[in-house]
C-alpha positions as CSV (number, residue, x, y, z in Angstrom):
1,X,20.9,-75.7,-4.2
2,X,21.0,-79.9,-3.1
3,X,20.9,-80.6,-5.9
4,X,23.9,-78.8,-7.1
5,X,25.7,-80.5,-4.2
6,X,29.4,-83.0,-4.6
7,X,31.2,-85.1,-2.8
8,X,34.5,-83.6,-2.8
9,X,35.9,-82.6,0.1
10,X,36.4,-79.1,0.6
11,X,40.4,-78.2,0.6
12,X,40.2,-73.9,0.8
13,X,41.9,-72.9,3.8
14,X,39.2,-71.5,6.4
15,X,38.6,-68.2,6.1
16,X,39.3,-68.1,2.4
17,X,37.0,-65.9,-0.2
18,X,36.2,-68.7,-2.7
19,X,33.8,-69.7,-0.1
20,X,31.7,-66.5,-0.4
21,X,32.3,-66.7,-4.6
22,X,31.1,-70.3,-4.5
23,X,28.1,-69.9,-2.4
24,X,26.9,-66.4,-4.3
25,X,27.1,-68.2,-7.9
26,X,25.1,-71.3,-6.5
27,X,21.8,-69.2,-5.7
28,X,21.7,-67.7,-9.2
29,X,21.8,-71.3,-11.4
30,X,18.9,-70.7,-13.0
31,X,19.0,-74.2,-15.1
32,X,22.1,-76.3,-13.9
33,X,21.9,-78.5,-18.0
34,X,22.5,-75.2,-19.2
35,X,25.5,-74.1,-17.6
36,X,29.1,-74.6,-18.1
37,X,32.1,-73.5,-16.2
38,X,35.5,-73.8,-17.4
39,X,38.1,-73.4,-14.9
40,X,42.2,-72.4,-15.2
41,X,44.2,-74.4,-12.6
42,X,44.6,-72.9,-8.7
43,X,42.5,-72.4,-6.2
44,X,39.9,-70.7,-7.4
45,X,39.4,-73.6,-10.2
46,X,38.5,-76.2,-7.3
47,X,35.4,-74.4,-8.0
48,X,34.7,-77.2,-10.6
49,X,34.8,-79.7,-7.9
50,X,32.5,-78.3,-5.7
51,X,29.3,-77.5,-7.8
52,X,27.1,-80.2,-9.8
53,X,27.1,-78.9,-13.3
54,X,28.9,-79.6,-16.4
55,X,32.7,-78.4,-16.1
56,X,36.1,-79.0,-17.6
57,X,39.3,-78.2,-16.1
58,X,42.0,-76.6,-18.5
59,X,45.0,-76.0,-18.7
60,X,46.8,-73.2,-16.7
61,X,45.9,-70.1,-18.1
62,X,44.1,-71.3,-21.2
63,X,40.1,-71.2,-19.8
64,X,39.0,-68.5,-21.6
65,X,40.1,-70.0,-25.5
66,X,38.6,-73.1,-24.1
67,X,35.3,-71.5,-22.9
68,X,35.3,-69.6,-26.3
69,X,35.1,-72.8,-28.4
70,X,32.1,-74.4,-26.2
71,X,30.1,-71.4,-26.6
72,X,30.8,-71.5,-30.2
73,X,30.0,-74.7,-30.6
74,X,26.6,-74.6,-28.3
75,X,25.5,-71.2,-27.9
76,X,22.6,-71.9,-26.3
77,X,24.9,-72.8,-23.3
78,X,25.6,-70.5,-20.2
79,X,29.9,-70.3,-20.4
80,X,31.3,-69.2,-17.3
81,X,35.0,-69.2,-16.7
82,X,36.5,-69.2,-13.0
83,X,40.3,-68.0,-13.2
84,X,43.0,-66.3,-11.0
85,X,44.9,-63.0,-11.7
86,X,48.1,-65.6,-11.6
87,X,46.6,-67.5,-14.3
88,X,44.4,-64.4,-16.4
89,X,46.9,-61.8,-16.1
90,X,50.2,-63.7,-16.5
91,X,50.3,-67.2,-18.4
92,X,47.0,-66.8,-19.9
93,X,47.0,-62.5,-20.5
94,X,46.8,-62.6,-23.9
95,X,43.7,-64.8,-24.5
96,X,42.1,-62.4,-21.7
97,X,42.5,-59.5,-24.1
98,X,41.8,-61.0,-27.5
99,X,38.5,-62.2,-26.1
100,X,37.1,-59.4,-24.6
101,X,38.4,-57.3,-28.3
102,X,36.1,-59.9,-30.0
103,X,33.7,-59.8,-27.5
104,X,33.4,-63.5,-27.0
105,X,29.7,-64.3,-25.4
106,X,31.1,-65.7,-22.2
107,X,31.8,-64.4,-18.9
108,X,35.1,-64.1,-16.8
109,X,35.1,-64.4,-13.1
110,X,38.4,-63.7,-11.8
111,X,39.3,-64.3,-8.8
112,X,42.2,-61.9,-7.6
113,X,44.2,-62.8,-4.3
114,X,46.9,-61.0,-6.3
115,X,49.4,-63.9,-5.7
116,X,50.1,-67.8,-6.7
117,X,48.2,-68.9,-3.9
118,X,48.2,-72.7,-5.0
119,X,52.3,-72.6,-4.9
120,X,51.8,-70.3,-1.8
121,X,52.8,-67.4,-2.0
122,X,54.8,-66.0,-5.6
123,X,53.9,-62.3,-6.6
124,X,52.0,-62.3,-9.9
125,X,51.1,-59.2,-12.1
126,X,48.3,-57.5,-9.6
127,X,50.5,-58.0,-6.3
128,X,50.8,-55.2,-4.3
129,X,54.4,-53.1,-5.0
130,X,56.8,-54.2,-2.0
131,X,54.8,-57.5,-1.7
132,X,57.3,-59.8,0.1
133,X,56.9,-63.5,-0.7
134,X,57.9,-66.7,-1.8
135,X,59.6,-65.3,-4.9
136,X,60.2,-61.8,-4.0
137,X,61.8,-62.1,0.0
138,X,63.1,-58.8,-0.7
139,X,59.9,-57.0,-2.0
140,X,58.0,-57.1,-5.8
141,X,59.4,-53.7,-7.2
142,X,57.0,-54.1,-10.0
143,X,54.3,-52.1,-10.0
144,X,50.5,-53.9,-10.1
145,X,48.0,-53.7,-13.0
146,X,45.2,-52.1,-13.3
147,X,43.2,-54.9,-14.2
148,X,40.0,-52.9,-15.5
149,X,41.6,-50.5,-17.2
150,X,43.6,-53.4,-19.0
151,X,39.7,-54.6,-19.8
152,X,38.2,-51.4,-21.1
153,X,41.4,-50.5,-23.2
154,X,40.6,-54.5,-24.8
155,X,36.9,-53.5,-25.2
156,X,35.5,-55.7,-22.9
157,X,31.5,-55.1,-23.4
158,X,31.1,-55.6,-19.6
159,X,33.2,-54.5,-17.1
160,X,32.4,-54.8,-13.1
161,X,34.2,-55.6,-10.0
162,X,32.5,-57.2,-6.3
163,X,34.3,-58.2,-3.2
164,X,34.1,-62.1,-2.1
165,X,32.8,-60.5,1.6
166,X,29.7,-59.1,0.2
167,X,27.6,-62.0,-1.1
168,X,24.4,-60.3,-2.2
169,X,26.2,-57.3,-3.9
170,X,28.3,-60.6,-5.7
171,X,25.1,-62.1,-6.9
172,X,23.4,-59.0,-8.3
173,X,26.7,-58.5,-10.5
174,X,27.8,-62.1,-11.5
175,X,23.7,-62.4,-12.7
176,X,24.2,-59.5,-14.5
177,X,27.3,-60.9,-15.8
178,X,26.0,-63.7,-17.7
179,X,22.8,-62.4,-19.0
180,X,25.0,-59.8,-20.6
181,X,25.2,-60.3,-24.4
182,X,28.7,-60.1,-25.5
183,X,32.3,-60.4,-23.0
184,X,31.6,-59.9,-19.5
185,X,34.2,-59.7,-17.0
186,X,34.0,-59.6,-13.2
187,X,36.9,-59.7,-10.7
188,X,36.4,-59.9,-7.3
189,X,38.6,-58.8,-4.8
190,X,39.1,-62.3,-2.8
191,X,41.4,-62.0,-0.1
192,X,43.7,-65.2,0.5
193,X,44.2,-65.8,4.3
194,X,46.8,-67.7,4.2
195,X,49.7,-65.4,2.3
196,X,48.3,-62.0,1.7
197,X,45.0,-61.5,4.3
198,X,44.0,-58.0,3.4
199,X,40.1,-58.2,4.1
200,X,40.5,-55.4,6.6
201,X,42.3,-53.4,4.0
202,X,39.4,-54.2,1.6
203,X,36.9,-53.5,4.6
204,X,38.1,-50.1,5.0
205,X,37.9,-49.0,1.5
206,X,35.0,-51.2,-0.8
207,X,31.6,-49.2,-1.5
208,X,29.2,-49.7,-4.3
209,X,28.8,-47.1,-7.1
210,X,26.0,-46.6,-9.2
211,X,26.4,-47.2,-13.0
212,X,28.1,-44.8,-14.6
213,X,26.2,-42.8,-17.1
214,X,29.4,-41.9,-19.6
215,X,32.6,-43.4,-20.9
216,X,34.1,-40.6,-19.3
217,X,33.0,-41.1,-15.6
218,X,33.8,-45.0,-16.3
219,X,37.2,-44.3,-16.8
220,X,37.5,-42.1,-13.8
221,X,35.9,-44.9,-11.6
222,X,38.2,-47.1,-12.9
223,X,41.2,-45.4,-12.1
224,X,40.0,-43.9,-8.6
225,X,42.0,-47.2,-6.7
226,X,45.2,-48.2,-8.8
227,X,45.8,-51.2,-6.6
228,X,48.5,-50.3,-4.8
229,X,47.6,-47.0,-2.7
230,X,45.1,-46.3,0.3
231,X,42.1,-44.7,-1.7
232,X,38.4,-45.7,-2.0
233,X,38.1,-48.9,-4.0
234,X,34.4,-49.2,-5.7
235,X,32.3,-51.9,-6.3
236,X,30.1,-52.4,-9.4
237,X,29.4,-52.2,-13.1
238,X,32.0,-49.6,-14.6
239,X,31.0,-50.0,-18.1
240,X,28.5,-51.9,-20.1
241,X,27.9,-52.0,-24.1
242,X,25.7,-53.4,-26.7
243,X,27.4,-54.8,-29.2
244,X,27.5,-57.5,-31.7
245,X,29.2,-60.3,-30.4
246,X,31.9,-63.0,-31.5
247,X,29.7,-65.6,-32.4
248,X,26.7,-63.9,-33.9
249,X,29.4,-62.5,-36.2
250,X,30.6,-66.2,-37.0
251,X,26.8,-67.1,-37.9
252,X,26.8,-64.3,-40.1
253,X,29.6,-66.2,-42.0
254,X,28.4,-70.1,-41.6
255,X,24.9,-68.5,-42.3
256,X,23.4,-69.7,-39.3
């Protein structure tokens, strides 16, 4: 792991979930000259700064189509997006979902604080109903989404959540991830400290599931915890496909 060490200073508030993300995707870099993360812009994308592999820094809410074209141009490469529900499931929604229909090889970590946490503290689409911050002093009245039903009604091939407090559980999942053949897509619950600290909520609630064995017990999983009420919230792979991906289709074409 030196050897995946930077210089840059570290600027996450203490106590924040990134640290636990950062340090559980270090210890699985198999080969550091084949991997590639492609980061949106926020907090969790400082991500970049702080690990010694090849990265590029887009623009808000446009990793994924970025992340798309590297692996179609060098699919031999290991393409890992780090994003934020601000930036995934607002700006950037659309390319979330068109990916994960095509089943893009690449996998998408996302990072959900459910709020801007960069501009401290505005409600984004996964924020809590009655969230009161910066741009809701009164309360969000909207309710959150369901972010992995949104990913198994786009056909995501992959689908899994983890919690930034559970490192090893983390690994296991985010390895899984990217040696998945087709879309993956993780989020992990990461609790920001400094505007919405609901680790004890999390605490409370997380446990791991086993894989489910149908589409049908999937879908229940996925909508035991809809994000906003006191139930259960599990951790794990809900759903996972073989399928033909994106690019092995655009080989097909360019007779690769």
């Amino acid at each position: 792991m030196k050897n995946l060490e930077t210089n840059y200073p570290n600027t996450w508030c203490p106590g924040c979930g990134n640290f636990g993300i950062l340090q559980a995707f270090k210890s699985i870099i198999d080969d550091k000259n084949k991997t590639v993360i492609v980061t949106d812009i926020g907090c969790n994308s400082k991500i970049a700064d702080y690990i010694n592999v090849n990265s590029f820094y887009s623009l808000h809410g446009r990793p994924i189509p970025t992340a798309s074209g590297i692996k179609m141009a060098n699919q031999k490469l290991d393409v890992v997006v780090f994003t934020g529900d601000g930036g995934s499931l607002n700006e950037g929604i659309s390319h979330l979902i068109h990916a994960a229909k095509k089943n893009s090889d690449i996998t998408v970590i996302l990072h959900n604080n459910r709020l801007f946490a960069l501009t401290t503290g505005q409600y984004t689409a996964s924020s809590p109903k009655g969230f009161k911050g910066k741009s809701t002093p009164q309360g969000n009245f909207e309710e959150p989404l369901n972010t992995l039903e949104l990913m198994m009604a786009s056909k995501a091939s992959f689908i899994a959540r983890t919690y930034s407090s559970k490192i090893d559980h983390m690994k296991k999942i985010i390895n899984e991830a990217i040696n998945h053949k087709g879309f993956s897509f993780v989020e992990i619950l990461q609790p920001c400290v400094s505007f919405l600290n609901n680790i004890q909520f999390y605490n409370e609630r997380v446990y791991e599931i086993d894989e489910p064995k149908s589409i049908e017990e999937s879908i229940k999983l996925i909508k035991e915890w809809n994000y906003n009420g006191d139930s259960k919230i599990p951790l794990g792979i809900f759903y996972r496909e073989k399928r033909v991906c994106f690019e092995e289709e655009i080989n097909k074409i360019a007779n690769v």
